[in-house]
Each structure stands twice: as structure tokens, then as C-alpha cells.
C-alpha positions in Angstrom: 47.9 6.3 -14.5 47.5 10.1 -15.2 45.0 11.9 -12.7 42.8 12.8 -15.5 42.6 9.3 -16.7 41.5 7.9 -13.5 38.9 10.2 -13.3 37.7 9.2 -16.2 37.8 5.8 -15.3 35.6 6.7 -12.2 33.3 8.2 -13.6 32.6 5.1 -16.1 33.0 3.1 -12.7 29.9 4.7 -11.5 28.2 4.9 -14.6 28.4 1.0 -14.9 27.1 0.4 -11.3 23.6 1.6 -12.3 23.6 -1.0 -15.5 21.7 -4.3 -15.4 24.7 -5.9 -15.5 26.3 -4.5 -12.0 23.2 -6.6 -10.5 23.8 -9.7 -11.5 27.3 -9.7 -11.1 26.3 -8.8 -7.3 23.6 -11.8 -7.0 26.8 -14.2 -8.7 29.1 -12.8 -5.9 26.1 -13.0 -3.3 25.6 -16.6 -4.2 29.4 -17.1 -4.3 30.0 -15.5 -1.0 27.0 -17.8 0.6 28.1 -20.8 -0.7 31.7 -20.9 -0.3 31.9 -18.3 2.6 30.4 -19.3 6.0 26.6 -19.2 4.7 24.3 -16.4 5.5 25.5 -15.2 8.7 23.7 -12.1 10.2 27.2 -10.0 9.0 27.0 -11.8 5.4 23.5 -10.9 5.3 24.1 -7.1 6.6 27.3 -7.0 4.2 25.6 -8.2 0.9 21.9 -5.9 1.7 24.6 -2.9 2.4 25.2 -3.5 -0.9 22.3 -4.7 -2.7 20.7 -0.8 -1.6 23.6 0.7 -2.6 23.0 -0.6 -6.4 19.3 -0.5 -6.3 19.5 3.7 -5.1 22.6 4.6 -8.0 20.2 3.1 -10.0 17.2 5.3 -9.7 19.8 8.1 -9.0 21.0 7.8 -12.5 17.9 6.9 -14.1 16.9 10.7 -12.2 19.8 12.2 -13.8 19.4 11.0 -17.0 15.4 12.0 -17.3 16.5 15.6 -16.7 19.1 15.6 -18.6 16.8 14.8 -21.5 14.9 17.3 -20.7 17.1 20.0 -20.4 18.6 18.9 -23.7 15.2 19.5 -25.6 15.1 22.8 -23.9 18.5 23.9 -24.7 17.9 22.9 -28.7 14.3 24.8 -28.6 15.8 28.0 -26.9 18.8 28.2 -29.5 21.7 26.9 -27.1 22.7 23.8 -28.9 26.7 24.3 -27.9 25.6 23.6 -23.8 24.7 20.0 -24.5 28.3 19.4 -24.4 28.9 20.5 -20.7 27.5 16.8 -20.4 30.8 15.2 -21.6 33.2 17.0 -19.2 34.2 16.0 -16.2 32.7 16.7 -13.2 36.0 19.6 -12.2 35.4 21.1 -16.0 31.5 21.3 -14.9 32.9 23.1 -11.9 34.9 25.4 -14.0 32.3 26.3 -16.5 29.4 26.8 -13.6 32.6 29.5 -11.9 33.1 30.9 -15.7 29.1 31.5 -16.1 28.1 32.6 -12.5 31.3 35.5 -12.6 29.5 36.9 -16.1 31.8 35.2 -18.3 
């Protein structure tokens, strides 16, 4: 696996954890863990909330990110700068790149 394609892969990686879906596989592997494990010990507990918060803030994070990105995209196509939508579908290095390129002058 290339460098590039595993960023690409974590990126989707952290895309997917703010899905609907990344929930309920963590109540199946809660209720897993509980009933096959050693019940809800004060560790299992600590372990699986740990966890539980971790979903619950990338979710708001990316629900954040994507609100301004919206935003920022209707104000890009009203001001007549279509072409920096697509900064959205680098990675986050390119990103890094393109803010250096800008913030020299070009």
C-alpha cells in the first residue's frame, strides 16, 4: 500500500466514523463485548463510554465542517471563484500546499 493510498483510506476511515452506521456497529460490539466479555466491569464501562464520546463529538465535528463548507461553497459561486470548490477533494498535505502557494502571493 502506496503512502498516498493510505491516506486516502484514512481519510474515508474518518469520514465513515461520523456515519449512522459507525454507531451501531459500536452498540453491536458494546453488546458483544458485555455479553461474551466479563460483563460491564467499571474498565468495560470506562472502555466502551471512551468510545461512545469519541463517535458522538466526530459526529458534530463533521456535521460543523460540513455546514461551513456549504457555506463557503455558495460564497465562492456568488463571488465568481467556482475553480476553489475543488480544494475540498485534496488531501489534507495538498490543502497544505495550496494554503503555502496562496499565503506566498502565488
Amino acid at each position: 500500500m502506496s503512502f498516498a493510498s493510505a491516506r486516502g483510506w484514512l481519510t474515508t476511515l474518518g469520514t465513515a466514523t461520523a456515519r449512522p452506521a459507525a454507531f451501531a456497529i459500536f452498540l453491536l460490539y458494546g453488546i458483544a463485548w458485555i455479553v461474551f466479555g466479563n460483563g460491564l466491569e467499571w474498565h468495560s464501562f470506562a472502555t466502551l463510554a471512551t468510545w461512545g464520546m469519541t463517535l458522538l463529538i466526530q459526529r458534530a465535528e463533521h456535521r460543523d465542517t460540513q455546514a461551513i463548507h456549504a457555506k463557503l461553497d455558495e460564497l465562492l459561486k456568488a463571488s465568481g471563484h467556482p475553480h476553489l470548490m475543488e480544494v475540498d477533494d485534496k488531501d489534507a498535505e495538498e490543502v497544505e500546499q495550496q494554503r503555502e502557494f496562496v499565503q506566498r502571493g502565488h
